[in-house]
N, C-alpha and C positions, 0 to 999 in steps of 0.2 A: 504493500500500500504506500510505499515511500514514494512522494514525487508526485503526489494526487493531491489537486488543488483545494482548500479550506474552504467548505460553502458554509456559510454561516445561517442558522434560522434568522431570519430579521422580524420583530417582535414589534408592530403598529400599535397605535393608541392613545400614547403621549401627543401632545401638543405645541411642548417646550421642552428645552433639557431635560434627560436624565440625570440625575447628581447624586441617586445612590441605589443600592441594592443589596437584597442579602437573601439567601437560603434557610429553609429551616433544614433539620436534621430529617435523614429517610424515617417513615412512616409505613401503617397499614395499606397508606394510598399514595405513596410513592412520597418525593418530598414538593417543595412548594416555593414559589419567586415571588420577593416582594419588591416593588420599585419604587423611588420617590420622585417626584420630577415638580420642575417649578410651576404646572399647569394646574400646581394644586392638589391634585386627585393621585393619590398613592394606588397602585393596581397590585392585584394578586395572579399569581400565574401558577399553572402546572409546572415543575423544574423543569421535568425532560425534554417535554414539548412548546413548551413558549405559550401553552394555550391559554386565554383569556378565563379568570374563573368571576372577577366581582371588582370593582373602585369603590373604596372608602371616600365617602364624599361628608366634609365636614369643617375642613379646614378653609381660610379665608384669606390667603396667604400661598406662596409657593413651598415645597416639601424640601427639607432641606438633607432631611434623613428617616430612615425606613430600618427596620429589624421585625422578622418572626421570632418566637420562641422556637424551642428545640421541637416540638410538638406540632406544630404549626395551627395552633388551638389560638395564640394571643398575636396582635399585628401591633407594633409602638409607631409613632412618628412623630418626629418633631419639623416643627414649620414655623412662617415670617410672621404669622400671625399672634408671634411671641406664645405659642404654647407648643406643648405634647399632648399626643391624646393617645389613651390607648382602646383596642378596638378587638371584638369579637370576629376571629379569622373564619369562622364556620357561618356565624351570621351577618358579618356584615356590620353588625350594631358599635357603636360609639359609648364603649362603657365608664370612659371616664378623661377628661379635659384636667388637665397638670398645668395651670397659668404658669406663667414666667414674665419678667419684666424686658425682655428682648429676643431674637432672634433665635429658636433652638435649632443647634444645627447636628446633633447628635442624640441616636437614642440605643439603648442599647439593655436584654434583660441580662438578670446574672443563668444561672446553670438550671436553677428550680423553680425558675420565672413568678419568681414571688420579690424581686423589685427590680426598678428601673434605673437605670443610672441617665441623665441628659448633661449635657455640654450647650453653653449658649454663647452670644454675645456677651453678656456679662460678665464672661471674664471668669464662670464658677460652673463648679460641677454639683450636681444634686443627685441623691440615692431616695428612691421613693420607693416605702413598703407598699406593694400591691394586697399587701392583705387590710391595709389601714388605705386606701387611695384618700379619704379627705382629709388627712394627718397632714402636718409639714413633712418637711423632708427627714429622713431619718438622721443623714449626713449632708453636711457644704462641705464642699472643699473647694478654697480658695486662694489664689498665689499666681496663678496667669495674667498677664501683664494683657493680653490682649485677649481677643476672639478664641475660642474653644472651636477645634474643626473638627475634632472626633476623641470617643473615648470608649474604652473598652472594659468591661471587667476583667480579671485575672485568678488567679492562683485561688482556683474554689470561690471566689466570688469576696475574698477578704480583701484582694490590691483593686486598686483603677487604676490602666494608666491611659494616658490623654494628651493629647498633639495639640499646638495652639499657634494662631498667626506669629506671635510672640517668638516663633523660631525655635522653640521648645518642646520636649517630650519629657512629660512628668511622670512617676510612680509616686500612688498614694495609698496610704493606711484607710481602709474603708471603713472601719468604724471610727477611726480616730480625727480624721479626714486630715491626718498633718501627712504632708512632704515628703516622703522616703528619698527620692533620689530624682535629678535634672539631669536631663542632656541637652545639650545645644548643641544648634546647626546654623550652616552656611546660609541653607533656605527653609521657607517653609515646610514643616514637613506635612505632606497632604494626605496620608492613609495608613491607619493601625492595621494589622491584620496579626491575630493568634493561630501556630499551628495548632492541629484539629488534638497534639499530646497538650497544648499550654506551655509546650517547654521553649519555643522558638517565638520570638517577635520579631514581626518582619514592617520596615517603616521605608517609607519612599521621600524622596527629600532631593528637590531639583532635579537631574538626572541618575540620581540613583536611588539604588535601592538596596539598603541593609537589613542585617537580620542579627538581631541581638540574644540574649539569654534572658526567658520574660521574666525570671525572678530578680535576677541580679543588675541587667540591663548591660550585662557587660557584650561589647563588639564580638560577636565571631567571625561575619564575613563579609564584603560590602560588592557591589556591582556597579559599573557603569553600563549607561544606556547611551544611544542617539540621539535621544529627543528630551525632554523634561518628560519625568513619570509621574500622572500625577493618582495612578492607583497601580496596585499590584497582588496576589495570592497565590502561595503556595501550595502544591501536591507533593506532600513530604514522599508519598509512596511510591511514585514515577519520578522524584526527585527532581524536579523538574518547578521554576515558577515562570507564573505571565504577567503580563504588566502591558497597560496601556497608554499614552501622553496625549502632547497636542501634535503630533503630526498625523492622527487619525489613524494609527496602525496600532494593531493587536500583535507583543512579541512574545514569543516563548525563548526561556532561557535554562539550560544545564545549572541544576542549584550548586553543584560539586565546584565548577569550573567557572559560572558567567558566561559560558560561549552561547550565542543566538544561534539556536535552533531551527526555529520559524519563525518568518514575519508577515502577516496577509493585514492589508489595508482595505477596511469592510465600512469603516462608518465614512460618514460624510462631514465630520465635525472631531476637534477633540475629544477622547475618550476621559469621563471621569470617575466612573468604577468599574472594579472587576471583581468575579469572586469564583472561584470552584465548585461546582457542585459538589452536593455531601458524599457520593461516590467517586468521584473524581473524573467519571466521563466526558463531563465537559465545565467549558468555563462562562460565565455570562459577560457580557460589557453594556454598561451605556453611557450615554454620548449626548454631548450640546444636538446634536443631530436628531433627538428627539427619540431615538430609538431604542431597543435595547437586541441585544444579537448573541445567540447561542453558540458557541463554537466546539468541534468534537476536539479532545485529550489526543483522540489516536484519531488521524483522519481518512475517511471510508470506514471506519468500522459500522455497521450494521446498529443503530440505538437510536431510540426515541423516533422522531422522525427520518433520520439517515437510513436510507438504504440501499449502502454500498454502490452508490450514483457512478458516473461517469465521471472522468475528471475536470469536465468541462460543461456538466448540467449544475445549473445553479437550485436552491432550492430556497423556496419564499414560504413562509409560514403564515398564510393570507387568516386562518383561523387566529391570528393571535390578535385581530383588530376587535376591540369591544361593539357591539352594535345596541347595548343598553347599559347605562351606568346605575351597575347597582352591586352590591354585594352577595 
């Protein structure tokens, strides 16, 4: 199959930018895509197939960030309309609005999807018991000099650590909500990502992309790319990660070495997230281009909609456009 060209599902519906994405974990019914995009309207998808399942419509403001739980049972977002809300995956329904005084632009559950962690403009991260949703926040944590761009839970749901315009990437005591440890960079750094053990932290930052030790935050490896990366996600088990920038191209890269592997140029727009499917089959992206696009780990193989085409038939996933917005 070496040599056969990368047809991508291309996933209709959005409006405006995509600006984030994420997968739940596989399921009784396979696993499941959630998107944020700045048209507002967060959508749910099939993983495998890019198919259109429901849009969370509630937000008043552009999406700035999107997570499922592991379950694909709870959907978070956060938006311009200065809140997060989190929402009923199976129904659709709006179970609860988490004010903020500005922009959120990160949401994120821990492991037992019983709280929330968001990142906002403000400059502050917040931990909200899902079991209490009208409580305050259980934890603040505060010490970012600028914009919060993304944040993640860690090490069993006790660290946060979290990337900020400020040029930084913090590690935080989540009960405590004090400081553990800073790193600084050249540039912004624009994407968390945890491998699927929690033992690898992988961060993107101008044209590259490193991977650190998530407890410790100590360097192990670092990569240069061609273009500014401004997302990227690894497949520890094909060893292998991808990463997308602004010159519109999708790369795959040897995690061992940094050598470019593959590069196919599919969107029409800078890419602004990527992530792996929870099997590794494939990887999603989406893009200022409005879209979001499936691409195979191995290409030709036989899965979801692929099957084992020609190297030169393209394949359009026409069912992934919504034709009613609803959940």
């Amino acid at each position: 199959m070496t040599g056969m060209r990368q047809t991508p599902l291309t996933c209709s519906g959005h409006t405006r930018p995509v600006t984030d994405l994420a997968f739940s974990e596989s399921t009784h019914f396979g696993y499941f895509l959630v998107s944020a995009c700045k048209d507002g309207k967060p959508m749910l998808r099939q993983g495998d197939t890019g198919d259109w399942i429901g849009t969370f419509e509630g937000h008043k403001g552009a999406v700035w960030g999107a997570t499922l739980n592991a379950e694909a049972t709870k959907v978070a977002t956060g938006a311009a309309d200065f809140s997060a809300k989190l929402w009923d995956a199976l129904s659709g329904e709006e179970l609860h609005t988490f004010t903020h005084k500005h922009i959120v632009k990160s949401v994120d559950f821990s492991t037992d999807s019983n709280l929330l962690l968001t990142g906002s403009n403000e400059k502050m991260l917040r931990i909200f018991d899902l079991q209490r949703p009208e409580a305050d926040p259980k934890t603040c944590l505060s010490g970012h000099t600028s914009n919060i761009r993304t944040a993640i839970f860690t090490k069993c749901n006790t660290q946060v650590i979290s990337a900020s315009d400020d040029k930084t990437v913090r590690l935080w005591d989540a009960s405590s909500g004090e400081e553990v440890k800073k790193l600084e960079f050249a540039a912004i750094p624009s994407s968390l990502e945890l491998s699927t053990d929690q033992m690898l932290l992988l961060i993107t930052h101008g044209n590259f992309t490193s991977f650190y030790n998530a407890e410790t935050l100590e360097k192990i490896k670092e990569f240069e790319a061609p273009t500014q990366i401004n997302s990227a996600s690894l497949n520890m088990s094909r060893k292998v990660f991808v990463a997308g920038g602004e010159d519109f191209k999708m790369y795959k890269f040897d995690y061992e070495t940094g050598e470019e592997l593959e590069s196919f140029k599919g969107h029409f727009g800078p890419v602004h997230c990527v992530r792996f499917s929870p099997d590794g089959e494939l990887y999603a992206s989406g893009s200022e281009d409005g879209t979001l696009r499936l691409w195979q780990t191995t290409v030709g193989k036989t899965y979801g909609l692929w099957k084992c085409v020609l190297p030169d038939e393209a394949i359009n996933n026409t069912d992934s456009t919504p034709t009613k917005a609803e959940a």
